[in-house]
mmCIF file as Biopython writes it, N, C-alpha, C and O atoms, coordinates in Angstrom:
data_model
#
loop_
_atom_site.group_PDB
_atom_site.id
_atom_site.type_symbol
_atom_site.label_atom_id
_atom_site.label_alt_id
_atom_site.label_comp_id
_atom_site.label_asym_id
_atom_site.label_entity_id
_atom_site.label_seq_id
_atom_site.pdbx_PDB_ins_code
_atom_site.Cartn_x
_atom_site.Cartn_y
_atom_site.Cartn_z
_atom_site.occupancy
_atom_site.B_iso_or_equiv
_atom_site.auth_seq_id
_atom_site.auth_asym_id
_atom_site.pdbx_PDB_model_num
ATOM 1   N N  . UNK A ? 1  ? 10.125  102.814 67.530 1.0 0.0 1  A 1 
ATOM 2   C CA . UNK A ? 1  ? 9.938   104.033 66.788 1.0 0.0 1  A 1 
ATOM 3   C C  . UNK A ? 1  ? 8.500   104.504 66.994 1.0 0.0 1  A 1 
ATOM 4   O O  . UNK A ? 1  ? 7.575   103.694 67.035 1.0 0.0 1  A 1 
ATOM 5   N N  . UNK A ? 2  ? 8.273   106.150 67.154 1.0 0.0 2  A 1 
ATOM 6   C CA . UNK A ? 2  ? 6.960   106.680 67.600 1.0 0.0 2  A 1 
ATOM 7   C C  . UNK A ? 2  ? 6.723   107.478 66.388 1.0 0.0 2  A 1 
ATOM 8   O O  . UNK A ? 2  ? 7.702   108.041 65.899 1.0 0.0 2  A 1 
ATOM 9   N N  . UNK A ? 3  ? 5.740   107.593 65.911 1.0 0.0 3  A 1 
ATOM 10  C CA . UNK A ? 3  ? 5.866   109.183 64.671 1.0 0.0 3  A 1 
ATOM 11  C C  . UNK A ? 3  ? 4.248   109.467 65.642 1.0 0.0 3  A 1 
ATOM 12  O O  . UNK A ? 3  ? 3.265   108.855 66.060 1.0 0.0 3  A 1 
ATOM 13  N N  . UNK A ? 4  ? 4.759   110.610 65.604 1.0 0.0 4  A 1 
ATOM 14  C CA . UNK A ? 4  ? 3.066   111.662 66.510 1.0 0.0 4  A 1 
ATOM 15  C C  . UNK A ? 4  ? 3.463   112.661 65.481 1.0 0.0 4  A 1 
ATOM 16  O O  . UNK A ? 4  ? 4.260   112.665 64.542 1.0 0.0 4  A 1 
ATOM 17  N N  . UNK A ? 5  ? 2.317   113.812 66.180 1.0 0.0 5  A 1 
ATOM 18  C CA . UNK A ? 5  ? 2.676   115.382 66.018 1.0 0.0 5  A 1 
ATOM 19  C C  . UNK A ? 5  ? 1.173   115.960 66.905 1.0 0.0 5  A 1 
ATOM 20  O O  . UNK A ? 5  ? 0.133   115.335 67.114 1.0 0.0 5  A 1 
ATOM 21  N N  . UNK A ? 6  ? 1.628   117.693 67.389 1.0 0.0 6  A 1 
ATOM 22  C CA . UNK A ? 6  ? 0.393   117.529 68.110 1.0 0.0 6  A 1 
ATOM 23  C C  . UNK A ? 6  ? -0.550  118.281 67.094 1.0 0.0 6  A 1 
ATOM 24  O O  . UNK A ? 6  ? -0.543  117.761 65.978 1.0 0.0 6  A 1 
ATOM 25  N N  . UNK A ? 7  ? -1.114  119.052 67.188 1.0 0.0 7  A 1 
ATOM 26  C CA . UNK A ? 7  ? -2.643  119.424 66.800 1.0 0.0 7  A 1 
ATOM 27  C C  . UNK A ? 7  ? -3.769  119.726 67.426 1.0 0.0 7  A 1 
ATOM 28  O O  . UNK A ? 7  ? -4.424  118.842 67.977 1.0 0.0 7  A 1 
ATOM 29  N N  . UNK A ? 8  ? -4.169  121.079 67.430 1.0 0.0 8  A 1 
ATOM 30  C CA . UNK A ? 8  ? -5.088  121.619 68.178 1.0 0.0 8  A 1 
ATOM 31  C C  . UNK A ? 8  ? -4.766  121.282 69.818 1.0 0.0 8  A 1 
ATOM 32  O O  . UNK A ? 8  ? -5.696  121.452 70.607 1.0 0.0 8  A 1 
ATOM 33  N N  . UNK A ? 9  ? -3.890  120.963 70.162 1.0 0.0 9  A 1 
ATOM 34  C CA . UNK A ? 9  ? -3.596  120.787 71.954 1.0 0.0 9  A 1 
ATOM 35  C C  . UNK A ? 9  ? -3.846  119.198 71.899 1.0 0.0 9  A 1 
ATOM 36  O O  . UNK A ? 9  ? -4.004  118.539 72.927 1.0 0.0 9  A 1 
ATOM 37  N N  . UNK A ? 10 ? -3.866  118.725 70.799 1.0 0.0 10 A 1 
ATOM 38  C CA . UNK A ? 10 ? -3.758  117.135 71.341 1.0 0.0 10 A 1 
ATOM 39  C C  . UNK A ? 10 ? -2.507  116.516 70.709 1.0 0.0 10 A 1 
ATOM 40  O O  . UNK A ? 10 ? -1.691  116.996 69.922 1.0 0.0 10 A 1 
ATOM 41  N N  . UNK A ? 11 ? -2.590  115.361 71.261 1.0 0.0 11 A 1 
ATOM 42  C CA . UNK A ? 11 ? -0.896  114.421 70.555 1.0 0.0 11 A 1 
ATOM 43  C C  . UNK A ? 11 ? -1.526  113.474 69.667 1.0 0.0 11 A 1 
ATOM 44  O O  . UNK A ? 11 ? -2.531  112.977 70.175 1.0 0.0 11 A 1 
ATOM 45  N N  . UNK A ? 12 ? -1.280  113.096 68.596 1.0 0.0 12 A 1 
ATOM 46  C CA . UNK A ? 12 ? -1.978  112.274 67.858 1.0 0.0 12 A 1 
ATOM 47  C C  . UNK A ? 12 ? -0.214  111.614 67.317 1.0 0.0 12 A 1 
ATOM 48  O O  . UNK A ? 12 ? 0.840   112.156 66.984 1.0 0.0 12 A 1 
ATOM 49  N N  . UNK A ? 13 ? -0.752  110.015 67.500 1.0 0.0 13 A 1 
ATOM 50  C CA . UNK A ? 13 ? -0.036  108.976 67.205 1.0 0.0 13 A 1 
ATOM 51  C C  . UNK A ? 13 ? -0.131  108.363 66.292 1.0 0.0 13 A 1 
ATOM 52  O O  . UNK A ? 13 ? -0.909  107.409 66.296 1.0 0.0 13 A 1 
ATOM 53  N N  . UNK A ? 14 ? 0.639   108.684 65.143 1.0 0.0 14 A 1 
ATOM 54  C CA . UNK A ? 14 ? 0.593   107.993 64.339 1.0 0.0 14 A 1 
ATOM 55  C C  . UNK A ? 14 ? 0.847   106.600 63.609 1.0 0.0 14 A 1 
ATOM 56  O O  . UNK A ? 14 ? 0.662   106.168 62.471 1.0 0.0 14 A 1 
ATOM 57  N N  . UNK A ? 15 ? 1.254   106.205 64.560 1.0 0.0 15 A 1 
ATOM 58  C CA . UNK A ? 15 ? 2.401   105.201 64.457 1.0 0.0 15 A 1 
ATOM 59  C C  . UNK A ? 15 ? 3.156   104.784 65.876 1.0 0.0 15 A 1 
ATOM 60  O O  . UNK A ? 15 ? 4.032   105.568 66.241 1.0 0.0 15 A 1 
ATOM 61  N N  . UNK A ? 16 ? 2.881   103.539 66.771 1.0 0.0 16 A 1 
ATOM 62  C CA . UNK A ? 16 ? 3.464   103.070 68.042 1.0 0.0 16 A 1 
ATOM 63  C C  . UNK A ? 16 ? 4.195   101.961 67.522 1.0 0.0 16 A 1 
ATOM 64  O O  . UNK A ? 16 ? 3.660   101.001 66.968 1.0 0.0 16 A 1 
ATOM 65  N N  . UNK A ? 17 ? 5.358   102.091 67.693 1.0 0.0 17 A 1 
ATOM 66  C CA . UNK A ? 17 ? 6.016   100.898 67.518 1.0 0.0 17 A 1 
ATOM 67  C C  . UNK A ? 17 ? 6.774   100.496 68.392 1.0 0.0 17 A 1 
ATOM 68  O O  . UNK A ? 17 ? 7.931   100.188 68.105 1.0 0.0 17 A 1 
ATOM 69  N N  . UNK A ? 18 ? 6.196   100.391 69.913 1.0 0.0 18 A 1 
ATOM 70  C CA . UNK A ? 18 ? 7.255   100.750 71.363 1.0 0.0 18 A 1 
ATOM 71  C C  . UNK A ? 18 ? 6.460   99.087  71.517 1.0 0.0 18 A 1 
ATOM 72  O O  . UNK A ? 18 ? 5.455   98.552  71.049 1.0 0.0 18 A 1 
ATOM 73  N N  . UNK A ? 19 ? 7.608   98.684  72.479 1.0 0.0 19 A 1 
ATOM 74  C CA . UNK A ? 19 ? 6.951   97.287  73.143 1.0 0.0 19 A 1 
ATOM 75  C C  . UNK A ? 19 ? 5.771   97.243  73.928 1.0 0.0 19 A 1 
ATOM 76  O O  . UNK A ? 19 ? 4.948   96.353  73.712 1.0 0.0 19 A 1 
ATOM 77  N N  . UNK A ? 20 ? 5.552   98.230  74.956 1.0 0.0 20 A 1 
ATOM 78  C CA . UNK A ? 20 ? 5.202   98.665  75.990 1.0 0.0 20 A 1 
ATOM 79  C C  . UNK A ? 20 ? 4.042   99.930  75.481 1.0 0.0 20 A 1 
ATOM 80  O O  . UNK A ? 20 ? 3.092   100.304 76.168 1.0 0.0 20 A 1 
ATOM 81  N N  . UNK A ? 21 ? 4.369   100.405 74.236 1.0 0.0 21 A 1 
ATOM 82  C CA . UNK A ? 21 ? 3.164   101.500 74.079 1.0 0.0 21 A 1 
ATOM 83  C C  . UNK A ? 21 ? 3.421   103.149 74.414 1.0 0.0 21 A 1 
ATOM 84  O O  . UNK A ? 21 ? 3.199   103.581 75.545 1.0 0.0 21 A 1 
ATOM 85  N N  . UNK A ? 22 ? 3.712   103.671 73.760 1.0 0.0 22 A 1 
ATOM 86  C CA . UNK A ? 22 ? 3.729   105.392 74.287 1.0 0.0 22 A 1 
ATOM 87  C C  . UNK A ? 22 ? 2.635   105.863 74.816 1.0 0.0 22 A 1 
ATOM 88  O O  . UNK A ? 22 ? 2.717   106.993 75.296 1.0 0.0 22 A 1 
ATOM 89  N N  . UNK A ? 23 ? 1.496   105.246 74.874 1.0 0.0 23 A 1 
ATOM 90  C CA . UNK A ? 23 ? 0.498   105.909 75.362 1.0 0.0 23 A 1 
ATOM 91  C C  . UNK A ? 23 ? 0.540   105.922 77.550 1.0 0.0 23 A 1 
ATOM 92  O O  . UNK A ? 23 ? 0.430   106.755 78.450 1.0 0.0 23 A 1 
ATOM 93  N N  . UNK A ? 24 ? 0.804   104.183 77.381 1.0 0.0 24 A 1 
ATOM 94  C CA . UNK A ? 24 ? 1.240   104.623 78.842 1.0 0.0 24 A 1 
ATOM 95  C C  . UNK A ? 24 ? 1.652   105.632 79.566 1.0 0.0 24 A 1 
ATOM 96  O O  . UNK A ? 24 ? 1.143   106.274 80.484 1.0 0.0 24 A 1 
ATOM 97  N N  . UNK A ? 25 ? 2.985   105.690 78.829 1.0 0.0 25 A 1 
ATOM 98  C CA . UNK A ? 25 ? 4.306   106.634 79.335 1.0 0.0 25 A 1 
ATOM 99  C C  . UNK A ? 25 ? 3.516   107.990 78.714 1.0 0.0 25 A 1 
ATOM 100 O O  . UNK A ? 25 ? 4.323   108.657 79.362 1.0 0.0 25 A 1 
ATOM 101 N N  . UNK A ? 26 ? 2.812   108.851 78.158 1.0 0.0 26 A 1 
ATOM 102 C CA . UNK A ? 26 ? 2.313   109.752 78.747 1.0 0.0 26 A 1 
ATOM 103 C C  . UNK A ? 26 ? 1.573   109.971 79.409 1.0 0.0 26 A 1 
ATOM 104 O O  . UNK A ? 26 ? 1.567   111.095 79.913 1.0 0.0 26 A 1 
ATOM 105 N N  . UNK A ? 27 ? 0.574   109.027 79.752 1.0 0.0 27 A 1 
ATOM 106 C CA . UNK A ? 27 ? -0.319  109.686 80.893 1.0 0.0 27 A 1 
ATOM 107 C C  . UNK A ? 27 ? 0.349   109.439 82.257 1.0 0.0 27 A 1 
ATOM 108 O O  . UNK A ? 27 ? -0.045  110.023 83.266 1.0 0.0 27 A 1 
ATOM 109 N N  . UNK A ? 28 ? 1.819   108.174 82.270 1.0 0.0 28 A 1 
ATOM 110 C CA . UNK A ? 28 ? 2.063   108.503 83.426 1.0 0.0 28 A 1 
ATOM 111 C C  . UNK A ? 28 ? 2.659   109.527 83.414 1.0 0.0 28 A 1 
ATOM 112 O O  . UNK A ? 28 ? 2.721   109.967 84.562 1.0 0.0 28 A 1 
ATOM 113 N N  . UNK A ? 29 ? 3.568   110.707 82.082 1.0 0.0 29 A 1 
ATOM 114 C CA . UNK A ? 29 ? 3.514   111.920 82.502 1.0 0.0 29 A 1 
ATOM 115 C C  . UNK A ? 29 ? 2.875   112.797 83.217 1.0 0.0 29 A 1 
ATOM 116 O O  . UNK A ? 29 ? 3.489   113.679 83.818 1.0 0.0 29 A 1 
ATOM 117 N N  . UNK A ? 30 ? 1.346   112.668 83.261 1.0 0.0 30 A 1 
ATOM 118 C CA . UNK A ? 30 ? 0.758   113.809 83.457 1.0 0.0 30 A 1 
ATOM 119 C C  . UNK A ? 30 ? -0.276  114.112 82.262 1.0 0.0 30 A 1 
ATOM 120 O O  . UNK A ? 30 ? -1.015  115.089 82.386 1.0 0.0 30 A 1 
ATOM 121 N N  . UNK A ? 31 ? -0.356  113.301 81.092 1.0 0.0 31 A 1 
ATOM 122 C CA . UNK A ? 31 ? -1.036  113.817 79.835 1.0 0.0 31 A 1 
ATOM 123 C C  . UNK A ? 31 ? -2.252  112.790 80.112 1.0 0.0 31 A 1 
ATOM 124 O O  . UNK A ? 31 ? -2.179  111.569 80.253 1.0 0.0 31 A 1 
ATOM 125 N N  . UNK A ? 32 ? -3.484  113.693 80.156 1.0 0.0 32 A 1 
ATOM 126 C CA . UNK A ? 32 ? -4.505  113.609 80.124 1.0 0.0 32 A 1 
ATOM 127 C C  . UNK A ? 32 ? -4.997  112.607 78.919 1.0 0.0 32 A 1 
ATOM 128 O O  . UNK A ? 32 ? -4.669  112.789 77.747 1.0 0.0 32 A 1 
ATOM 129 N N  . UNK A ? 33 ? -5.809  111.551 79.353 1.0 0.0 33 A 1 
ATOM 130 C CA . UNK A ? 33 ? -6.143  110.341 78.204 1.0 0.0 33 A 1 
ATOM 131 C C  . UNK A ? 33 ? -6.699  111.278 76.932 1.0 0.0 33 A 1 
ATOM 132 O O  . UNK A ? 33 ? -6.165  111.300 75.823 1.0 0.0 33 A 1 
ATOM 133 N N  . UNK A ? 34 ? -8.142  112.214 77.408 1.0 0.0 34 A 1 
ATOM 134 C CA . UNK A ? 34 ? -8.341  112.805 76.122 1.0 0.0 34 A 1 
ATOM 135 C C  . UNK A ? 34 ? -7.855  114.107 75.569 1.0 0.0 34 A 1 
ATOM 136 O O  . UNK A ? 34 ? -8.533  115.042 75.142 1.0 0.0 34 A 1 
ATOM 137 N N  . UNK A ? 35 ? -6.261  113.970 75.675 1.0 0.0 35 A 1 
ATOM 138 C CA . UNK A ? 35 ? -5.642  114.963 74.807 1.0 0.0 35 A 1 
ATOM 139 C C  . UNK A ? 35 ? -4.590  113.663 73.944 1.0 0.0 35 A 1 
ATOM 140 O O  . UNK A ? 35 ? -3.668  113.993 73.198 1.0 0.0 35 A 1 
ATOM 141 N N  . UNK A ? 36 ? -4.825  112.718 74.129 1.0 0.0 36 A 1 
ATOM 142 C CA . UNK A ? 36 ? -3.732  111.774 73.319 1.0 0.0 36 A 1 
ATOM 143 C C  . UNK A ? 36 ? -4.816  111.008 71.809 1.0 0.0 36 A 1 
ATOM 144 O O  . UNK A ? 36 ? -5.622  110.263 72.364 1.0 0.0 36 A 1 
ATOM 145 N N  . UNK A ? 37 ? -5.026  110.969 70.474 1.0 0.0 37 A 1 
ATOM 146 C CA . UNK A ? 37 ? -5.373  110.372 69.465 1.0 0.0 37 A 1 
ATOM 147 C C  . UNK A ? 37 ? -4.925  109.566 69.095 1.0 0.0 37 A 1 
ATOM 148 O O  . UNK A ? 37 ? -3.884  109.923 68.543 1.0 0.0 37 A 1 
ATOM 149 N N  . UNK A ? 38 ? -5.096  108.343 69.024 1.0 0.0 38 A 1 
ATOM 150 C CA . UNK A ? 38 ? -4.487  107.221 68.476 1.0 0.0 38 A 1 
ATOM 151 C C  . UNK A ? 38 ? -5.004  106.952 66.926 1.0 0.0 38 A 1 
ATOM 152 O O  . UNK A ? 38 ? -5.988  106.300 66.576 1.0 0.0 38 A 1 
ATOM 153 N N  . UNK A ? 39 ? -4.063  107.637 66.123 1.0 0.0 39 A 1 
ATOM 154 C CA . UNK A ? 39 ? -5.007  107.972 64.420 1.0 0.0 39 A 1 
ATOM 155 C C  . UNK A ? 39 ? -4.719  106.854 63.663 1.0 0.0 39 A 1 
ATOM 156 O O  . UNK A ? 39 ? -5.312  106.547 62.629 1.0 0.0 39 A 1 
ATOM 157 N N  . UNK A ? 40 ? -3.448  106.001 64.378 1.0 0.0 40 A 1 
ATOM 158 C CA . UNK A ? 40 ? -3.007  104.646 62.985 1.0 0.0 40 A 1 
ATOM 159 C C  . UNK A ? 40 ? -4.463  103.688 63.685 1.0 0.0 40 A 1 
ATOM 160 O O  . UNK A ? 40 ? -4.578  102.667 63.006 1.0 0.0 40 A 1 
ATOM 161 N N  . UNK A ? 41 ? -5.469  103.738 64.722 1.0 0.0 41 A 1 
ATOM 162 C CA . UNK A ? 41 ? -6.490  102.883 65.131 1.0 0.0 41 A 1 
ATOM 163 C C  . UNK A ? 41 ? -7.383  103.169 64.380 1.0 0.0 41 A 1 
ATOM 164 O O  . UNK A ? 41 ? -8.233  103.974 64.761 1.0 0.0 41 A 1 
ATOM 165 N N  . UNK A ? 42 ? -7.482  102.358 62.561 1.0 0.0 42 A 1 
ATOM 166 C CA . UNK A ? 42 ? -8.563  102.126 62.171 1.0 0.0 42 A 1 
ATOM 167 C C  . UNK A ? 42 ? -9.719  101.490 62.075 1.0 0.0 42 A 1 
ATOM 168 O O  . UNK A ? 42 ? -9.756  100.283 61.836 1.0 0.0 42 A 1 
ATOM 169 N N  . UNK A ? 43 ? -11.115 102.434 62.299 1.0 0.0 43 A 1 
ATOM 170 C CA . UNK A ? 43 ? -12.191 102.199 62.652 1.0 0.0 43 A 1 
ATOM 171 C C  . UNK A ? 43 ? -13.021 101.982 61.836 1.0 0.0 43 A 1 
ATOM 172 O O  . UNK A ? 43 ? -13.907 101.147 62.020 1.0 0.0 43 A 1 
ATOM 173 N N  . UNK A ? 44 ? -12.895 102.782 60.622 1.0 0.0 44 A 1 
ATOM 174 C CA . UNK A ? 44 ? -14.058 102.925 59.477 1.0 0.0 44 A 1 
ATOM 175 C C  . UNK A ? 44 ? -14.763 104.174 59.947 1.0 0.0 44 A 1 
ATOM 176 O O  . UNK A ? 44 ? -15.258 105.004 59.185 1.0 0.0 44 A 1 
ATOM 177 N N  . UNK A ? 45 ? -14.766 104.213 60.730 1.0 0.0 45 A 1 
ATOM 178 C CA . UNK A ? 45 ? -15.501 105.661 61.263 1.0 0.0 45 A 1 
ATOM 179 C C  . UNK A ? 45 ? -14.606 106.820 61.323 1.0 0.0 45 A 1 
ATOM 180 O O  . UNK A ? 45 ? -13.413 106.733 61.616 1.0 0.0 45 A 1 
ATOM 181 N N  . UNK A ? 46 ? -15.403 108.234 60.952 1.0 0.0 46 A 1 
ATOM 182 C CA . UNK A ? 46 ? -14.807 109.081 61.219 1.0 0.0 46 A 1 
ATOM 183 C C  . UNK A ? 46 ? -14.408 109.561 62.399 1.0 0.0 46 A 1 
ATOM 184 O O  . UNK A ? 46 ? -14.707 108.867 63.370 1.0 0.0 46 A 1 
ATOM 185 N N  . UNK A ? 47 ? -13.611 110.900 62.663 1.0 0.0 47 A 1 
ATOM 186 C CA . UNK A ? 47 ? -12.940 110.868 63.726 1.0 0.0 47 A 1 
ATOM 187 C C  . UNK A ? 47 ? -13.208 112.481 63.835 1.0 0.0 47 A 1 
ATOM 188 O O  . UNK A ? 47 ? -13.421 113.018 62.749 1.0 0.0 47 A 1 
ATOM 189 N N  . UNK A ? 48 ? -13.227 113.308 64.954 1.0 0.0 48 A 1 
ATOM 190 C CA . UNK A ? 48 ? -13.535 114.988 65.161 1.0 0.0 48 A 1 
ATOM 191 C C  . UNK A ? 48 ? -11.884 115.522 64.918 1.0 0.0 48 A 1 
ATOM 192 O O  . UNK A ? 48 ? -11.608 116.720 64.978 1.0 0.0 48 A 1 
#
């Protein structure tokens, strides 16, 4: 199970629950690393 949504032209992930990772499988789409957010990766830091 994936929950995203996009925002401002990026994909933000909320939630990966793939074996393998959704992030792969879009950039081997074609989707550019910095249009993808990985937002469930908490940092303590803020985020733009």
């Amino acid at each position: 199970m994936v929950d995203g949504s996009i925002r401002d032209g990026k994909i933000w992930i909320h939630y990966d629950g793939m074996e393998d990772g959704i992030t792969d499988e879009l950039v081997a789409a074609g989707v550019p690393k910095d249009r993808i957010v990985l937002a469930f990766h908490h940092t303590g830091y803020a985020i733009a």
